[in-house]
N, C-alpha and C positions, 0 to 999 in steps of 0.2 A: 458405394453404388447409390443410385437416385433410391435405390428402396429401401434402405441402411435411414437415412435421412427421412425419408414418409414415415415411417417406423417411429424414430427418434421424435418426432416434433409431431406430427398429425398431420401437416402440411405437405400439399405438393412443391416439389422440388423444381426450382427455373432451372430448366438444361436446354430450353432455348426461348428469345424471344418470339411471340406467334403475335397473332390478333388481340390478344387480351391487352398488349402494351407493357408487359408486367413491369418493364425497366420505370416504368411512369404511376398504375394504378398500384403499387406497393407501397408510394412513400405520398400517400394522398393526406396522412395525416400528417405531416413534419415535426408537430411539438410533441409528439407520441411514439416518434419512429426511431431508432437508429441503425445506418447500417454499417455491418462490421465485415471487413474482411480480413479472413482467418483460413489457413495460412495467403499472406501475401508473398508470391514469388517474385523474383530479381524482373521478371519479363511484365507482371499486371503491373507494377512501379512502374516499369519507365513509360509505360504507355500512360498510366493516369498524367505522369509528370508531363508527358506530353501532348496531352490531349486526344490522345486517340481512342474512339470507345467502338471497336470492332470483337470485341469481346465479352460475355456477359457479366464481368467481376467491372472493367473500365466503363463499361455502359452507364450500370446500376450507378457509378458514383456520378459519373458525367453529368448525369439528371438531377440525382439525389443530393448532392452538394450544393448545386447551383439551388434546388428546392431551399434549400435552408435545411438539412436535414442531418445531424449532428453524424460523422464520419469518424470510425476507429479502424486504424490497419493495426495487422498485427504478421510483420517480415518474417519470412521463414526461406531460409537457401543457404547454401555452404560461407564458412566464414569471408574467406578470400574476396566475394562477392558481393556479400556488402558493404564490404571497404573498400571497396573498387570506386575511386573517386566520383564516377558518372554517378553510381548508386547514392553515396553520402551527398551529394550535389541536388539528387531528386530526392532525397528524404529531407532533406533541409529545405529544400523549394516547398512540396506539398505541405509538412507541418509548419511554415509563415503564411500560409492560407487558411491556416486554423483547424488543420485535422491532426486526430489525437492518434499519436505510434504507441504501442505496446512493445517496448525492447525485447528483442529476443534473449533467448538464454544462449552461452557459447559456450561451448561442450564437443570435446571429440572434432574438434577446425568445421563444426558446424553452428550458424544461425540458428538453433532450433525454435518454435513457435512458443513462446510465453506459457507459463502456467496460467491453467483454466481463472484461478480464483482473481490473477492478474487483469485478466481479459475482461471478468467477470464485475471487475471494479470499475472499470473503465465504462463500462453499459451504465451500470447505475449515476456513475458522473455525469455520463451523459442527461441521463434521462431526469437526473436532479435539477439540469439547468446550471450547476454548480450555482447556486446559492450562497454559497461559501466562499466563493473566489475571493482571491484577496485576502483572506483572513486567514493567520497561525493558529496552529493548537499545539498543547503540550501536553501529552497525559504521561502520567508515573504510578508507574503498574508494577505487579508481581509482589512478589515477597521480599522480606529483609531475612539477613539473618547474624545473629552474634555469635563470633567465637569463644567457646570456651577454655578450648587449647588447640595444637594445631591440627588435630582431626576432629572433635565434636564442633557441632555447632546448636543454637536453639534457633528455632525457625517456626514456620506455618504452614497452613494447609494449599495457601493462596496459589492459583494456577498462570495470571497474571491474563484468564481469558478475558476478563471484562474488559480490559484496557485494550487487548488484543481488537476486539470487536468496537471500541470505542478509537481508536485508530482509523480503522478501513472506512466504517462510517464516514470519520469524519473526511476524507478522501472522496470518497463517494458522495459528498456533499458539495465539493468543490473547493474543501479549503490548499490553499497554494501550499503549505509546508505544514507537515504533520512530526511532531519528533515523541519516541517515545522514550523511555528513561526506566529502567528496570529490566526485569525479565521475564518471558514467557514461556507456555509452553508449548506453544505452536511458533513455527518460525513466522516473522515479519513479512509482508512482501517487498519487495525495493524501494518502493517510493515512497516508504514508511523511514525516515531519519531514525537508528535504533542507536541510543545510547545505554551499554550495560552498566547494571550497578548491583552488587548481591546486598554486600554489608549495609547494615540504617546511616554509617559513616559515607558510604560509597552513595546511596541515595540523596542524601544531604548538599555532598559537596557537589556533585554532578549537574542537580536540578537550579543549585545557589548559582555555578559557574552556564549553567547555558538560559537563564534569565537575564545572566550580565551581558551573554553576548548577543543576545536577538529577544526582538518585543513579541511579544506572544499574546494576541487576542484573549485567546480565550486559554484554559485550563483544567484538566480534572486529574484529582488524585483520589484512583479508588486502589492504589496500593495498600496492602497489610505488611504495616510497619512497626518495628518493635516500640514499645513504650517506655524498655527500658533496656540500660547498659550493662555490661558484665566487665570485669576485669578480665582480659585473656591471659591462661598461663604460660608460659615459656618453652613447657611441657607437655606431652601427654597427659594425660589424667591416669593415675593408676587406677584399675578394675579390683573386684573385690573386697572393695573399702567404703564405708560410708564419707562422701562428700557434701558441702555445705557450700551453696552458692550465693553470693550475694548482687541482687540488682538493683539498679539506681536510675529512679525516674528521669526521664527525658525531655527538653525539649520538643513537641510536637513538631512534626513538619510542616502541619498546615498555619499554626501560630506563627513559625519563621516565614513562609512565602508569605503570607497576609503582607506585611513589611515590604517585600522584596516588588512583588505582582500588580500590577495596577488594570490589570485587564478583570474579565468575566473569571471565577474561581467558582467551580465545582466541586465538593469533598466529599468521598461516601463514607 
């Protein structure tokens, strides 16, 4: 209800246009604004796509696009519907006009409306100017870990959040292709490229192979990487018993990319 939303925000709620013009004195600032519609229905699409603003969601954009005024939708309707050619035809039409979709999630033969943090990413891109466009990142995040036999392992504390947040940012800055490489503990969002790797072996080859297949601006690796190697046993390890482990210094990763990277390298 309009008072769920006054609540929420501090602000009065448009449920209709009056005197004030609101469709107009809301996006007075344009390099400062964005407006987002959340959820978009099968019916506010086709009317944006076709220009009709008899309604207050088609309106606000009718003005506010043409303003200059950065535009995010974000679809929400049953599946069937928008894959309904008309639909895929106006979401292809409106995003080559330059407004940003937030894919829905598809769950239970429904469109449902995007996670919040989704949505949330997409505002700040906006409102960054994307600054970034154009440019790759590659961050390598999380922990390693070496086997000792085929259930221990030695590892770290490493959560893989820095990278996690060093990710979204960089998203949120504009850049075109974000790939991460390791693991976290919060999931990715989708437009996050996630490559897994546990082992410092799985880390290694993974970041050596996706440097050979795409040029990558920039880079950071604030993963916690082992230093050193272990022999794996064949075995369990019997319990019980005094064991003696032996490790063997490593190659650094960041010593190997140095060779490999020729863009911006950040190392924590």
């Amino acid at each position: 209800s309009p008072e769920i939303f006054l609540w929420a925000s501090g602000n009065d709620p448009v449920t209709e246009i009056t005197g004030r013009v609101e469709h107009i004195s809301l996006f007075d600032d344009p390099g400062n604004t964005v407006l987002v519609i959340a959820p978009a229905t099968y019916n506010t699409l086709g009317k944006i796509a076709s220009g009709i603003s008899d309604e207050i969601p088609p309106l606000m954009f009718a003005y506010a696009f043409g303003h200059g005024v950065p535009v995010i939708i974000a679809p929400a309707m049953h599946e069937d519907m928008i894959r309904n050619p008309i639909m895929v035809d106006n979401i292809r039409k409106i995003s080559s006009l330059g407004v940003s979709f937030v894919s829905p999630r598809i769950e239970d033969e429904k469109a449902k409306i995007s996670e919040n943090i989704s949505i949330i990413d997409e505002i700040y891109r906006a409102l960054n100017h994307r600054i970034m466009e154009g440019k790759k990142a590659l961050v390598v995040s999380g922990r390693s870990e070496e086997s000792l036999d085929p259930v221990r392992i030695i590892s770290n504390r490493s959560s893989g959040t820095t990278g996690y947040w060093l990710a979204r940012n960089l998203y949120r800055l504009g850049a075109s292709h974000v790939t991460v490489i390791g693991n976290t503990s919060q999931p990715l969002p989708p437009y996050i490229n996630h490559i897994s790797a546990s082992s410092t072996d799985d880390y290694y080859s993974e970041t050596r192979a996706e440097l050979k297949s795409d040029a990558y601006d920039i880079m950071f690796i604030p993963a916690a990487l082992s230093d050193f190697s272990v022999n794996q046993g064949k075995r369990k390890i019997e319990s019980g018993k005094e064991v003696s482990i032996t490790i063997k210094p490593r190659e650094k990763l960041l010593e190997s990319i140095r060779k490999e990277h020729s863009g911006i390298l950040v190392s924590f």
